[in-house]
N, C-alpha and C positions, 0 to 999 in steps of 0.2 A: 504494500500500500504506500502512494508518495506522499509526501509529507504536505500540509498546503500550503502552498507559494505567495506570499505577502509582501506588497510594496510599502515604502514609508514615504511621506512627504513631510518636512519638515526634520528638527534632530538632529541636526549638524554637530558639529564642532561649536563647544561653547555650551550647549544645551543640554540641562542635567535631565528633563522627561524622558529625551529621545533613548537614550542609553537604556534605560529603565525599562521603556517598552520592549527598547530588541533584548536585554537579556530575557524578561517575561517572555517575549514569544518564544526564544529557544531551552528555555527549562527544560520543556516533557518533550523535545525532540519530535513533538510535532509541525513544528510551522518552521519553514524557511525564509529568509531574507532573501530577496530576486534581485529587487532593483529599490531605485530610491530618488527624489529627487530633496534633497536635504538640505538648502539654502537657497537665496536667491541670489546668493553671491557665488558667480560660477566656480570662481577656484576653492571657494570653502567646499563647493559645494562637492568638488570631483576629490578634494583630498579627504574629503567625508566618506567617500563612497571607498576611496582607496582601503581606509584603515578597516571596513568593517568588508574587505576583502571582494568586492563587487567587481566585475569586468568593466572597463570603461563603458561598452556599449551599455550597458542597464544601469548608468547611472546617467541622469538626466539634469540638466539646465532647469528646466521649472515644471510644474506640475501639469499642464497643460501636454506640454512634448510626452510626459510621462504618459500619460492617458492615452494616447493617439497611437504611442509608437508601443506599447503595448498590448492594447487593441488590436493591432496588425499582426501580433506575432501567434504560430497557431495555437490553438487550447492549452496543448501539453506542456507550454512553455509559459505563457501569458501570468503575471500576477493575478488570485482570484480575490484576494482584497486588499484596503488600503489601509494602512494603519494611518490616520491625521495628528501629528505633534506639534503643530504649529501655535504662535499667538493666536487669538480668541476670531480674532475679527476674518483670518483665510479657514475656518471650518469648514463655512457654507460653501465658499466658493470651489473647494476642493471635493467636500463631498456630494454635490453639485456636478462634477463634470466625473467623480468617477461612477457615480450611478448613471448616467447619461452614456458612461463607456462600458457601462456592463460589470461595473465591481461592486463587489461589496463593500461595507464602511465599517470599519472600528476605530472610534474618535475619542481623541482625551477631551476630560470634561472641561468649561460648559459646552454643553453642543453645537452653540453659534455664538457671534455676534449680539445677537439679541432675539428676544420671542420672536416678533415675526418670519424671521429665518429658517427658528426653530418650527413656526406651523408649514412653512412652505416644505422645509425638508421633508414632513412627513407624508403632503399630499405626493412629492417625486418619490418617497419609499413605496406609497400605495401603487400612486403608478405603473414604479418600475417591477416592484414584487420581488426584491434585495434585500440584505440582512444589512442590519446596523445596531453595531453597540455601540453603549458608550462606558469608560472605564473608571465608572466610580469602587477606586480599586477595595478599598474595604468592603462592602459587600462580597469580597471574596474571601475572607476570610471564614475556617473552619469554624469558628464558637461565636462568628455575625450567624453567621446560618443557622450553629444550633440555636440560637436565642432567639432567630426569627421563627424557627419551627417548636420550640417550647408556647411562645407563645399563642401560634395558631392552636397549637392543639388543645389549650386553655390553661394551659397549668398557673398562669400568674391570674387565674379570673378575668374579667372585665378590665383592660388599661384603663387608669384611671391619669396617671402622671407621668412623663416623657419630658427628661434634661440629660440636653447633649450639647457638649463642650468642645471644640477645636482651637485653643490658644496657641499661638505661634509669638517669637521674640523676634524674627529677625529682622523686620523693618520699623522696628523700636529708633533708628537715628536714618538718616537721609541718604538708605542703600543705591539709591535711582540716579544720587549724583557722585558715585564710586566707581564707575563703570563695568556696575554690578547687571548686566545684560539680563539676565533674571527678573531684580523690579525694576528695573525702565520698562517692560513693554507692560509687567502686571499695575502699573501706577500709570498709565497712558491710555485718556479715556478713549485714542483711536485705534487702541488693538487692541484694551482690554476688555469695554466695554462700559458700562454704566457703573461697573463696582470694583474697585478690587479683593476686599477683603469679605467680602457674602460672596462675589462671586469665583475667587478662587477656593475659600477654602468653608463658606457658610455653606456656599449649596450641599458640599459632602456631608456636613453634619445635616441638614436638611433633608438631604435623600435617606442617611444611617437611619434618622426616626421614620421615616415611614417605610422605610424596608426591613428594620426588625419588627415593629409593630404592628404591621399591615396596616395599619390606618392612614389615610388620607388627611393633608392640612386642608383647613375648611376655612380659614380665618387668623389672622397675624396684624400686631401691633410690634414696629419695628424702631429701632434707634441707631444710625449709623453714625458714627462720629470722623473724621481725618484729625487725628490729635497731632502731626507732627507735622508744620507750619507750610503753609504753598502748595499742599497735597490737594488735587483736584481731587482723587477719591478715596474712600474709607478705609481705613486702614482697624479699625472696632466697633465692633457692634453686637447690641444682645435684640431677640427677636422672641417676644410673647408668641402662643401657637393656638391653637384652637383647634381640635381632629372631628372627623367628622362623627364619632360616638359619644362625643363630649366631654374626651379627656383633655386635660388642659397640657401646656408644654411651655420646657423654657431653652432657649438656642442663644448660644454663646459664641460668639468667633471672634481673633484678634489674631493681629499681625505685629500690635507693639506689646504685648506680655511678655515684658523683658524675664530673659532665663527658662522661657518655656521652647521647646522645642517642635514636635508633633504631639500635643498630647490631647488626642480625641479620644474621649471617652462617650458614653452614653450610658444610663439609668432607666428603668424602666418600670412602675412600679402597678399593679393591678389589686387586686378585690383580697387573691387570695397569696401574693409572693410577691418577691422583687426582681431585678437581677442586674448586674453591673458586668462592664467589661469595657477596656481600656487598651488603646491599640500601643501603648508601651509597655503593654503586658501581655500581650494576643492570645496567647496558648493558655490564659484564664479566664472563665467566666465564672461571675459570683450568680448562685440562687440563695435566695434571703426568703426568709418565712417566721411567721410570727409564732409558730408553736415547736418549732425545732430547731437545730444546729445550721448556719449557714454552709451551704453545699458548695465546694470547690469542683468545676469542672475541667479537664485538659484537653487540650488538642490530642486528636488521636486515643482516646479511649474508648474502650470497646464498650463503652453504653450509650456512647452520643448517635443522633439519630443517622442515615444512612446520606444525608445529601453531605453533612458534616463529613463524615467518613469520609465518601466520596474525593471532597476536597483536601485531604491530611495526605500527605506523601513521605512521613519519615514514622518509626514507633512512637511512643511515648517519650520525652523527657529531652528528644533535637528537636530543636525550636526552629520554628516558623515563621515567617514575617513579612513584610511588606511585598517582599519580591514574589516570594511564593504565593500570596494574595491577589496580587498582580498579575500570574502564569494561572491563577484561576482562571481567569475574567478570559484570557488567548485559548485557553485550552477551550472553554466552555463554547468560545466563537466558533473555534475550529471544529467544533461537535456539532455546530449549526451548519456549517457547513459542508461537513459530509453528509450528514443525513437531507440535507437539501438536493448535494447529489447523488444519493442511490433512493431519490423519493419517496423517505419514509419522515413521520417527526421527530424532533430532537428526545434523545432521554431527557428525564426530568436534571438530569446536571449538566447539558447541555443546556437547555431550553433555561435554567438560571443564570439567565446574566442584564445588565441595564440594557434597556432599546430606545427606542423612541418616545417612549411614554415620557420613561423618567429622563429623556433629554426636552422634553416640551416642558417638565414639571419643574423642572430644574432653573429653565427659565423665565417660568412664571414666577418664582422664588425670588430671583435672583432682582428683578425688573418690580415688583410688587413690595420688596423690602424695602426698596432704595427711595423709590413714589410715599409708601407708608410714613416712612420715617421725616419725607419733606413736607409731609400732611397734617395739619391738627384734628382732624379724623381719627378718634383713639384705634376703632376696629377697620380693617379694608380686607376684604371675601378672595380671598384664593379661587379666582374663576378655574372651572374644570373644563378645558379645551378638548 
């Protein structure tokens, strides 16, 4: 069986995503790297191509030549999808001309520019009848999943309370004029978009709660702040929630919480139990109960439920992490992908990964917090597109 063949756009030199992604895609030695078009700057772009060992011919000048000259080449050879790493504001346009060229789409988050982009792509995914993910990488993790499936199956009761936290330090002083290429483009409202700090790192605590919880935001009371001087966008903010069963929520995200690093956690609390899990901890998750011992769960033990399992690749006690979370979300693509071509549906751990939905949701989040918070409107409705 050949492995399946993926292009990248974006991910150069310089760029800490793009790496991320290509080790994720060759973890399980399923997905190959073909071609790439990885900067718009041609010689970055070809000694890009150089280092991750590509033949001059499959490395391309820009994303456009990629598509075309691709396209041409027969089946057996052709990239079957595109991985998108670029700044916010070329998504669209990228995954825009590879559905148009017959590829599929795996995009780092947010999914566009902005909502609107985000609703057009989905009419062109209907259209075209193409896969797209998008890689909000923590939902790959082994005990995101048991804590999502714990609570489907009721064991915490009725959600009542949902608080998730994403603090970050490192734009605490004025990284954008360091020639820190990282926050120039995330602090520049023409490639980042309307936000930076909801929109690079809220929406993932945004997506965390309604993908372990299964419930839907129905409703947000937002506050964004730019605390560090001549910043055109946010860099903190906390965001009240409203779900649609009536449990309430509280969403945290910050880029100046000096000394914090990644540390996104998320709380979950129902009728009859609790549970916590903290991605600087991954390989635990807390269950809390008012008439017993609080329960420690591991990565890879043999009582967590089967989509968990699924996703664990080492025994108990070798730790897992970002990356391996990350080679979830590729593997789980590449699962939609085969089973796309030999005409049957994805397994249920294929068929677990972000799509369209949660890149349309992600932008109404994103675009709704930022409006919210310039609003004296205490409550504003998370319209459902």
């Amino acid at each position: 069986m050949a492995r399946i063949r993926m292009g990248m756009v974006g991910g150069g030199e310089g760029a800490f995503i793009g790496a991320v992604h290509r080790m994720a895609a060759a973890l399980d030695g399923d997905i190959e790297l073909v071609c790439g078009a990885f900067s718009s700057d041609t010689e970055r772009a070809r000694r890009s191509g150089a280092a991750v060992y590509l033949p001059k011919s499959r490395v391309y000048d820009d994303y456009s030549a990629m598509m075309a000259a691709e396209a041409a080449l027969p089946l057996a050879q052709r990239m079957q999808f595109v991985a998108i790493v670029t700044p916010n504001h070329l998504h669209y346009p990228v995954a825009e001309a590879a559905l148009r060229g017959g590829f599929h789409v795996l995009c780092d988050k947010p999914a566009t520019f902005n909502l609107q982009e985000a609703l057009q792509l989905r009419d062109i995914l209907t259209e075209t009848g193409l896969l797209y993910g998008l890689t909000h990488t923590y939902t790959g993790y082994p005990l995101v999943k048991e804590a999502r499936a714990r609570i489907a199956a009721g064991e915490l009761g009725r959600v009542r309370k949902i608080v998730v936290e994403y603090p970050q330090g490192w734009l605490a002083d004025r990284e954008e004029d360091k020639d820190n290429k990282q926050a120039a483009w995330r602090l520049d409202p023409t490639r980042a978009g309307v936000s930076s700090c909801m929109g690079d790192i809220g929406v993932h605590a945004a997506n965390l709660a309604e993908y372990v919880s299964g419930l839907r935001i129905s409703e947000i009371c937002s506050d964004l702040t730019a605390f560090v001087p001549d910043r055109t966008l946010d860099d903190d903010g906390a965001v009240l929630l409203r779900f649609e069963n009536g449990a309430r929520g509280v969403l945290h995200a910050s880029q100046i919480s000096v000394g914090e690093e990644n540390a996104l956690s998320i709380r979950v609390y129902g009728e009859k139990g609790g549970l916590e899990w903290k991605q600087q901890d991954p390989n635990t998750l807390w269950l809390k109960w008012p008439d017993r011992p609080t329960e420690m769960l591991r990565t890879a033990g043999s009582y967590l439920g089967d989509i968990a399992a699924a996703n664990a690749r080492t025994p108990m006690g070798h730790p897992e992490g970002y990356l391996e979370a990350f080679a979830n979300l590729y593997s789980a693509f590449a699962g939609q992908i085969r089973a796309r071509e030999a005409g049957r549906d994805p397994d249920a751990r294929s068929a677990d990964c972000p799509g369209i939905e949660q890149a349309v949701r992600g932008m109404t989040f994103i675009e709704l917090a930022v409006a919210a918070s310039a609003s004296d409107i205490k409550w504003h409705t998370f319209e459902q597109y």
